[in-house]
C-alpha positions as CSV (number, residue, x, y, z in Angstrom):
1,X,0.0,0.0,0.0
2,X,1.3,3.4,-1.4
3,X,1.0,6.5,0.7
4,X,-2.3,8.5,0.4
5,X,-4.1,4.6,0.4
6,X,-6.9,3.7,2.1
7,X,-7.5,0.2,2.5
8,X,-5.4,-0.2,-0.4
9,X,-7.2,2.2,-2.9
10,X,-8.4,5.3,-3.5
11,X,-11.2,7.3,-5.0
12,X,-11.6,7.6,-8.8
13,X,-12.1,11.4,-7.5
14,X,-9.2,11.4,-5.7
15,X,-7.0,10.8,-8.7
16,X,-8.7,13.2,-10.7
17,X,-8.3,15.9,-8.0
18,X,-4.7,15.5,-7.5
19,X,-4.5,15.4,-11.7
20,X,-6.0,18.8,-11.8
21,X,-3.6,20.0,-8.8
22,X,-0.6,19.1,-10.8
23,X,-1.8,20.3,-14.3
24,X,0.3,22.9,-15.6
25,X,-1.2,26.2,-17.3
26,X,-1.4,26.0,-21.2
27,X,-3.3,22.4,-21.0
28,X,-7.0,23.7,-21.3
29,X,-8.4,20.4,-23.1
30,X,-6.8,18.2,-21.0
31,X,-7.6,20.2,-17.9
32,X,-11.2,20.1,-19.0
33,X,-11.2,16.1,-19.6
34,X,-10.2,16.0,-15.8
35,X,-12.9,18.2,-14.6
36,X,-15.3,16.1,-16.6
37,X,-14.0,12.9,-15.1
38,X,-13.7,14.2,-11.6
39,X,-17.5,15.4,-11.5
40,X,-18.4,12.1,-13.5
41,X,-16.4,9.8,-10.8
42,X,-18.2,11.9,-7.5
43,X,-21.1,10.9,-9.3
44,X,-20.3,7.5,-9.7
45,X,-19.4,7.4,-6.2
46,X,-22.6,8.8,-4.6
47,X,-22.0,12.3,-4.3
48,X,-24.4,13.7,-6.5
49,X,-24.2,17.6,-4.7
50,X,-20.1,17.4,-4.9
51,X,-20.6,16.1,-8.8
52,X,-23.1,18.4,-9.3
53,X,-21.0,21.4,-8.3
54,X,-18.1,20.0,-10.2
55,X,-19.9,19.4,-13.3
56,X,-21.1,22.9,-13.9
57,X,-17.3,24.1,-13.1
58,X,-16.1,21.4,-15.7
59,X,-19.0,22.6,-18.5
60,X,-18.3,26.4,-17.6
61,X,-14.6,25.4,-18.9
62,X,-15.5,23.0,-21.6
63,X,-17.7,26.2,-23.2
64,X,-14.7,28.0,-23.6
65,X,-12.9,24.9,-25.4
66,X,-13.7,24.3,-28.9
67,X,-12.5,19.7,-28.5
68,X,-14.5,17.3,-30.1
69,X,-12.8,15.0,-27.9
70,X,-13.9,17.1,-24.6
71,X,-17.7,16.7,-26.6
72,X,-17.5,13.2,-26.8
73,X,-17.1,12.7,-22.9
74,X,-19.6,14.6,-22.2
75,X,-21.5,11.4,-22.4
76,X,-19.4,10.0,-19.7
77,X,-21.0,12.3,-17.5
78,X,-24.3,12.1,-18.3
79,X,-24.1,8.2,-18.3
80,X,-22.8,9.4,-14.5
81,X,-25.5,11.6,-14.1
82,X,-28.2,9.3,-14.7
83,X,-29.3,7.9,-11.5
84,X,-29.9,11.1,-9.3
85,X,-33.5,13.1,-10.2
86,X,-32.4,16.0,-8.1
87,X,-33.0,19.5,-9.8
88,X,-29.2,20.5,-9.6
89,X,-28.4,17.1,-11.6
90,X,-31.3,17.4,-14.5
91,X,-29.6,21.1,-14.8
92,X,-26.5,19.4,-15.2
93,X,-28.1,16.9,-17.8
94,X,-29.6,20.0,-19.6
95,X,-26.1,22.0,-19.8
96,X,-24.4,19.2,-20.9
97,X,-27.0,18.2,-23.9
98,X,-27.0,21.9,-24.8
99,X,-23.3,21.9,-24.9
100,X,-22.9,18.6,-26.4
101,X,-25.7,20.2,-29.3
102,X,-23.8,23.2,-30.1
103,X,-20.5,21.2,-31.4
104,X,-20.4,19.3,-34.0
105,X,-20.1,16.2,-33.3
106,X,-21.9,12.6,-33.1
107,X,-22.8,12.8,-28.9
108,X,-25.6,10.9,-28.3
109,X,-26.9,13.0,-25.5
């Protein structure tokens, strides 16, 4: 066991925070793709307020980056998304389709 384990491993969110942490200016896309995944993984692990909140910060930055690539995992998060019928989640849902609809690209949102 590594430092920073617990029990032998650690969050999905975990990694993605520390990922965003260490990411150095100039690396928007990729910086982006880790905000995605970290509000994607809180979601996955039962934090749909924390993944909420992290989601709009992650589609506030993915507006500003024109990535097909960033597009296409949008779908990551709503697949994340889709268990929670809270109001802050289904805004999440609806930013993400609108986002997702406004590049061109093949999302199935």
């Amino acid at each position: 066991m590594g430092v920073g384990f617990r029990g032998g491993r650690r969050a999905a969110s975990v990694h993605f925070a520390d990922a965003l942490k260490l990411r150095k200016p100039g690396f928007d896309r990729v910086k982006v793709m880790d905000r995605i995944g970290l509000a994607a993984a809180l979601f996955d692990e039962g934090e749909a307020e924390r993944g909420a909140a992290a989601a709009h910060q992650a589609l506030d930055d993915a507006a500003r980056v024109d990535s097909t690539l960033v597009a296409s995992r949008l779908n990551t998060l709503l697949d994340a998304a889709r268990p929670y019928g809270t109001a802050a989640v289904e805004d999440v849902r609806t930013r993400a389709r609108e986002l997702a609809a406004a590049r061109p690209t093949t999302i199935a949102a």
